[in-house]
N, C-alpha and C positions, 0 to 999 in steps of 0.2 A: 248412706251409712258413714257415721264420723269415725277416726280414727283415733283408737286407743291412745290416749296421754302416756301411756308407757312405751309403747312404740316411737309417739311423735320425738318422745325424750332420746330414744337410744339413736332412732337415725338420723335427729340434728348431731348427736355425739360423734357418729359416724360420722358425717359430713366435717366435722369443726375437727376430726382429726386430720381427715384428708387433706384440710385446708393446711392445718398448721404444719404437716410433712411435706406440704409443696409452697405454699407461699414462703415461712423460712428461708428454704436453701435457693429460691427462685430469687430474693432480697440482694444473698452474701455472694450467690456465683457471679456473679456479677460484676463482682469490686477487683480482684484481680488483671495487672495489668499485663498483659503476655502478648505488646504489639514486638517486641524484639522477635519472639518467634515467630514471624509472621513479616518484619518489615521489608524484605527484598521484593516480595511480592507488592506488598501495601505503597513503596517506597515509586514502583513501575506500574502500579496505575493512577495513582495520582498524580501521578510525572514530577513529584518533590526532587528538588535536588538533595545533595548528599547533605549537606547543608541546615534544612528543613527537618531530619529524620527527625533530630531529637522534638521537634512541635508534636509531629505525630506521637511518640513516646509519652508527653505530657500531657496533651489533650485525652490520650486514651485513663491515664492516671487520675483524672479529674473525678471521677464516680465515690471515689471513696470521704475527699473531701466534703462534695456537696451529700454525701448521706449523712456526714457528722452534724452539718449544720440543719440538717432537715428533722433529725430526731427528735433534740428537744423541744422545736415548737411541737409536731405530732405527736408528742406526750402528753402536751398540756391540754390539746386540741379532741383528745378521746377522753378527757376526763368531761367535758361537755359535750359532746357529740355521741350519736352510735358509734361501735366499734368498727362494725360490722361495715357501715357504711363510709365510712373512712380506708378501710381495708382496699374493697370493691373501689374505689376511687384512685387508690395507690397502685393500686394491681392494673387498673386500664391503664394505666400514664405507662406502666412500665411496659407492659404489652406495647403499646404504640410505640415506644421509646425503640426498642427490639425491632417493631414492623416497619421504620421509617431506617433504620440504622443498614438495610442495604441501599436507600440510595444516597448514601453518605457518598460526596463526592472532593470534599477538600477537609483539610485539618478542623477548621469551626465545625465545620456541622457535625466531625466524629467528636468535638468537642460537645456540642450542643447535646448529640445522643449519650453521651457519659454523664452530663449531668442530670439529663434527664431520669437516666437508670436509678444514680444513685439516691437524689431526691425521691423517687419511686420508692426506694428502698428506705427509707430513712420514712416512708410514710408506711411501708408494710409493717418492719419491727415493731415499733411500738403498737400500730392497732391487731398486730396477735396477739401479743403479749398483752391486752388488755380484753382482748376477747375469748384466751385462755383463762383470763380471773374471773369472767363475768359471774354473777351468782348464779348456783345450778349444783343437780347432785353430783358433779361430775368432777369430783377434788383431782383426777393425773391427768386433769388438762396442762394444767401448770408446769407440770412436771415434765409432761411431753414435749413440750415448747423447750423448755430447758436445754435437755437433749439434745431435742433436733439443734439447737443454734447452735450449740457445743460441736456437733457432727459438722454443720455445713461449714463453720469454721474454720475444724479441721480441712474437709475434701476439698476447701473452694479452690485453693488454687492448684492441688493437684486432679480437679476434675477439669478446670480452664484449659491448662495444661495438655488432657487427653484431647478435648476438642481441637488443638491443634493436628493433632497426631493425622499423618497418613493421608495429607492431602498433596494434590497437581501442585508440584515447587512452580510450574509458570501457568499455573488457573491466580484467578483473581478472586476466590474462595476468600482472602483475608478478614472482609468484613464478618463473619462467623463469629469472631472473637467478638462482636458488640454483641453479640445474643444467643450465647451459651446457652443450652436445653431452656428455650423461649418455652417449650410445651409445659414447661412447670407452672409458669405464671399463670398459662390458658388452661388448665389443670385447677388451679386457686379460684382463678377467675370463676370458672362452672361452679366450683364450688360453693363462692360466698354465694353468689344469686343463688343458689340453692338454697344456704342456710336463712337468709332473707325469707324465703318463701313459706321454710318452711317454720321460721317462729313468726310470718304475719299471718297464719290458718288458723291454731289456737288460739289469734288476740282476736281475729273476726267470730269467731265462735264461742269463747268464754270469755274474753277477755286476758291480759295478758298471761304469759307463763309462772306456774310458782315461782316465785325468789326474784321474778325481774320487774324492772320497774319501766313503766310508760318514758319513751322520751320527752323531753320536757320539762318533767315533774321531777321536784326538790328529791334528793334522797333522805331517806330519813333522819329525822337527828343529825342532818349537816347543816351546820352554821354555813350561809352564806358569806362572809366573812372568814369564817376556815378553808369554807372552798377557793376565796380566791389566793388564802396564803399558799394553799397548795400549789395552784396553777403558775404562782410567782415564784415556787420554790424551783418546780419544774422546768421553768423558763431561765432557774441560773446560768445552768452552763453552758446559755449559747452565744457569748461573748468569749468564752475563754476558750472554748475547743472552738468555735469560728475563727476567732484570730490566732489559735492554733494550727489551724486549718488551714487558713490563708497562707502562712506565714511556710508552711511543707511544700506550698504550689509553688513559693519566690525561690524557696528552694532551689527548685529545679533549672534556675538559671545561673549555669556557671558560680553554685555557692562551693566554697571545698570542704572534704569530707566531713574536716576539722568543725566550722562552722554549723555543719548539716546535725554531728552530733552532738554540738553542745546545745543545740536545739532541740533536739530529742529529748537531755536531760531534765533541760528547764518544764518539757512539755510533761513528760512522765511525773516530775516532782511535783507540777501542777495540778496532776489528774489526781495524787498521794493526796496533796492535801485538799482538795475539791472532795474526795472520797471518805477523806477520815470529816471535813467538817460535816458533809451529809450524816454520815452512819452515827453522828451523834447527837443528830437535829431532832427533833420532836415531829416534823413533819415528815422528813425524809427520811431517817432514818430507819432501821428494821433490825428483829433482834440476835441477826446470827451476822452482821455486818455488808450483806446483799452488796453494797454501794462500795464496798472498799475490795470483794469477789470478782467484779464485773471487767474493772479494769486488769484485771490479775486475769480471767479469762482471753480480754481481750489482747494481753501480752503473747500469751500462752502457748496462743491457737495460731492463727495466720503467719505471725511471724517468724512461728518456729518449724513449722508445717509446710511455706511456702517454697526458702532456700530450699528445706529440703526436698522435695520431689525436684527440684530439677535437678538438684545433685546424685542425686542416685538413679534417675532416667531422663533426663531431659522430656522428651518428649512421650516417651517410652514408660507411663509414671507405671509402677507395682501398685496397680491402685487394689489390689486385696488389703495391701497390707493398712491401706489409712482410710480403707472402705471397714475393716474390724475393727478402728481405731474410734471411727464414728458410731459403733455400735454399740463398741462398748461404751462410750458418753450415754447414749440411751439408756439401757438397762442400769446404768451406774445413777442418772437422772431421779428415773423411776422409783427405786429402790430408795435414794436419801429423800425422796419427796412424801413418803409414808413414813417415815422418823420421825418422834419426839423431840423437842428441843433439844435437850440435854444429852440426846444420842447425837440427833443433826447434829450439834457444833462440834462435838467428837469425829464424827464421822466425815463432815466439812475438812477439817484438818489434817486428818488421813489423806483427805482428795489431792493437798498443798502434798503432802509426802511423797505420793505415788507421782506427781509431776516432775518430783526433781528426781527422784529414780529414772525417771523418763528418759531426762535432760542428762544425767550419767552415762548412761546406757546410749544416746545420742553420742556424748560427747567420746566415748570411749570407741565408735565406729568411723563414724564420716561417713562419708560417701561410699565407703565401700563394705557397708551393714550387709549381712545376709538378708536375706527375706524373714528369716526367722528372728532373728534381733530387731529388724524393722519392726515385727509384726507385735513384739512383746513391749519396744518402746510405744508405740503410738499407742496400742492397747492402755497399756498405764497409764498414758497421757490421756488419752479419751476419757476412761474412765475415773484418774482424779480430777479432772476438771468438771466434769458431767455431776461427781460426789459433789462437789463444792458449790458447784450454780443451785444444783438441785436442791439439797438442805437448805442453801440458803435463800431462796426463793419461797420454800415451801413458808416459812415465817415470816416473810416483807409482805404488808400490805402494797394494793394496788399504786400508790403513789410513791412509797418506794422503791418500787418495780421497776418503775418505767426512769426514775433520776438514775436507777442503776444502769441502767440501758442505756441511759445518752452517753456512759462514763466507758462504755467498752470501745466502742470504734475508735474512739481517741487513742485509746490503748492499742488500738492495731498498729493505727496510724504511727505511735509511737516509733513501735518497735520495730518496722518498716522502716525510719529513720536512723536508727541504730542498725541493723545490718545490713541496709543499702551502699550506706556511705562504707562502713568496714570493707563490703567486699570491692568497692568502686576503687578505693586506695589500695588495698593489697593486690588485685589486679595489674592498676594502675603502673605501681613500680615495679611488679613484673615483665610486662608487655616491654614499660621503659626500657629494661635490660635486656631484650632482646630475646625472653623466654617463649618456648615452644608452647603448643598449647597445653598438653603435660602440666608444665609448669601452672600457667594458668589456671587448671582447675586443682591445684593442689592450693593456690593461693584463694578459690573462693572457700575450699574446707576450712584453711588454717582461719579463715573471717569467721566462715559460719563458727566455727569453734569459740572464737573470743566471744561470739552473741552468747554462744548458751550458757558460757561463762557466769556472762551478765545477767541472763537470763534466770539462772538458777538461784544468784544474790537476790533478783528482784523478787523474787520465787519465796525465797524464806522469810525477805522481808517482806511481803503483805502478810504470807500466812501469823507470823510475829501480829501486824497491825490488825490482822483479821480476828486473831484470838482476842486482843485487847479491846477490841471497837463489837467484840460479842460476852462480854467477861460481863455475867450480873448487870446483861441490859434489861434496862425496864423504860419500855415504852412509852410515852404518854397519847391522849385518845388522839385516834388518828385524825386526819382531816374531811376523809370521807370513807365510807364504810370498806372492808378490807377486800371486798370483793364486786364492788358497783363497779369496775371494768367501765365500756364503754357508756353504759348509764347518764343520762344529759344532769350536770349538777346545778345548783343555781344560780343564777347571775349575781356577779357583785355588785 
């Protein structure tokens, strides 16, 4: 007895939900670096001298880089391939990366398992986010995806953070920190083979699914030639956030603060105009500005989110309050992804609003926010960032999708650059003077403060470039159909 097409429909739905609420955050938890809270231990069984600490420090940092560089090829990579099978291949490496990462025994090899992580990850984002587009009746796929990335954003590194919490200060537990709730991944993992299975039952029995197309086979009305400007267009940015990339890891050797943030700016000004030439490209482009959003996300989230949990708990995070932060990015998602154009970019704009309210209400606490002012800033922030991905996703085709995607992590990356070094100088001439630790965390607020400063300028300038680069856009025909997702296109 075969099984209802309407059924098969709703529990691949189920399944590709599941996936996209645990593969996501399974990607981003990942990339935060929290071997400081951890190195006394990490430092004594390794037998590193004092010396060596900061190697460990570095090598554990490396996840983020190699995810920047890894994205945009796997953008280009599920525009000809399954999605689905690209996913399930991302999601093993990273499982293994995790299952190999306790017999990490010297600096390389925790270096070796961070790159792996993050290249993992740099392979899952983009094949969700194209197997959220895939065609099918299932239009808040998109939207869900949205969301989640906007939430795990926010929680990653006050969830990193919790997984420190509460352990033997002389167990050798350290290694933990390489594979933060692993079950997420093994969670995806079941997952995708499932959804495999269960869209190769309808292809043996009728043939493929409505709306989807045989791997292999041209999509329709795509010029092969269109298809390969696409894959070329999606292959820009990984010269410029790669040696972006690089250039964050040299970093890390004795650069001064000075140095660390004029690099920052050039990089962010980089990702500005990387962002505005997309949003106005014929291939890349989309018409509520996706690609100029992305980075502005990317600012938004991690590195305004990160400082803070530790300043308000160290290890001790209030994770209610940036667990309703991520929530509200969901429901905030969901909601601008069922809008009209002409509401979406309205509505998008609102999103830019409610983040600098955020970054106020931030700025106006510090570290010493109630729980309830926490809970109202991050809420805001959740929810205008969650407004703004969402509307503006719900109008990018697939290929603009995924160029939008390469352009965030850079933007973490950025902004990681920007209050790293703040707080490492104002520290710095602290400690120099002989201050108490008191003083010390008053000097990383007064940093954090100068970020959100910054943060809130960068804040109103995209939403300014976001209204502009969405003002009376008119698209031209895409490169490949707005929702062929993982769909194999044609060789050039």
């Amino acid at each position: 007895m075969s099984t209802p097409p309407g059924k098969d429909d709703a529990a691949g739905f189920a399944v590709l939900l599941v996936v996209l609420a645990t593969a996501v955050p399974a990607a981003v938890v990942v990339l935060p670096d929290t071997a400081s809270y951890v190195m006394p231990q990490a430092v004594r069984d390794l037998g590193l001298p004092d010396a060596q600490a900061a190697g460990l420090v570095r090598a554990c940092g490396l996840a983020l880089p190699a995810l920047i560089l890894t994205a945009p090829l796997t953008a280009a990579l599920v525009r000809r391939a399954p999605a689905w099978l690209v996913l399930f291949a991302g999601l093993a490496v990273l499982l293994a990366a995790q299952g190999l990462s306790v017999r990490a025994t010297s600096v390389p090899a925790v270096g070796a398992v961070r790159v792996a992580e993050g290249a993992a990850g740099g392979i899952v984002l983009p094949a969700t986010l194209a197997l959220a587009r895939e065609r099918g009746r299932h239009r808040a796929a998109p939207s869900v995806w949205a969301g989640v990335l906007v939430a795990a954003l926010l929680l990653a590194t006050p969830l990193a953070l919790a997984a420190t919490a509460g352990w033997d200060p002389d167990g050798v537990e350290w290694r933990a920190i390489l594979c933060p709730y692993w079950w997420l991944s093994a969670i995806a993992l079941v997952g995708v083979a499932t959804l495999g299975l269960l869209r190769a039952r309808p292809a043996r029995r009728a043939g493929p699914p409505t709306g989807a197309l045989p791997a292999g086979l041209p999509a329709a009305g795509v010029a092969p030639a269109a298809a390969r400007t696409e894959r070329l267009q999606l292959l820009l940015p990984v010269v410029p956030v790669g040696g972006f990339a690089f250039l964050a890891v040299v970093t890390t050797y004795d650069w001064s603060p000075g140095a660390q943030l004029l690099l920052a700016a050039c990089g962010i000004a980089g990702l500005l105009g990387l962002a505005v030439v997309g949003s106005r490209d014929a291939t890349t482009g989309s018409p509520l500005g996706y690609a100029v959003v992305m980075p502005a996300t990317g600012l938004l989230t991690m590195p305004v989110t990160g400082p803070l949990a530790g300043l308000v708990g160290d290890r001790a995070v209030p994770l209610t309050a940036f667990v309703a932060g991520g929530a509200g990015a969901v429901a905030a998602a969901l909601l601008a992804g069922s809008l009209g154009r002409g509401t979406g970019r309205r509505v998008m704009l609102c999103g830019y609003g409610l983040d600098v309210v955020a970054i106020l209400l931030l700025l106006t606490t510090g570290a010493a926010a109630s729980l309830w002012t926490l809970l109202t800033a991050l809420c805001a922030l959740g929810a205008g960032t969650g407004l703004a991905v969402g509307a503006a996703l719900r109008h990018a085709d697939a290929g603009p999708a995924l160029f939008g995607l390469s352009l965030c992590f850079p933007a973490v990356l950025g902004g990681h650059l920007v209050v790293g070094p703040l707080q490492i100088a104002k520290v710095g001439a602290v400690t120099g003077a002989g201050g108490d630790p008191a003083a010390a965390l008053y000097a990383l607020t007064a940093a954090y403060r100068l970020w959100l400063v910054a943060a809130g300028g960068i804040a109103v300038l995209l939403a300014a470039v976001t209204a502009w680069a969405s003002r009376n856009r008119t698209r031209a025909s895409p490169a490949g159909p707005a929702d062929s997702g993982g769909t194999a296109l044609p060789g050039g």
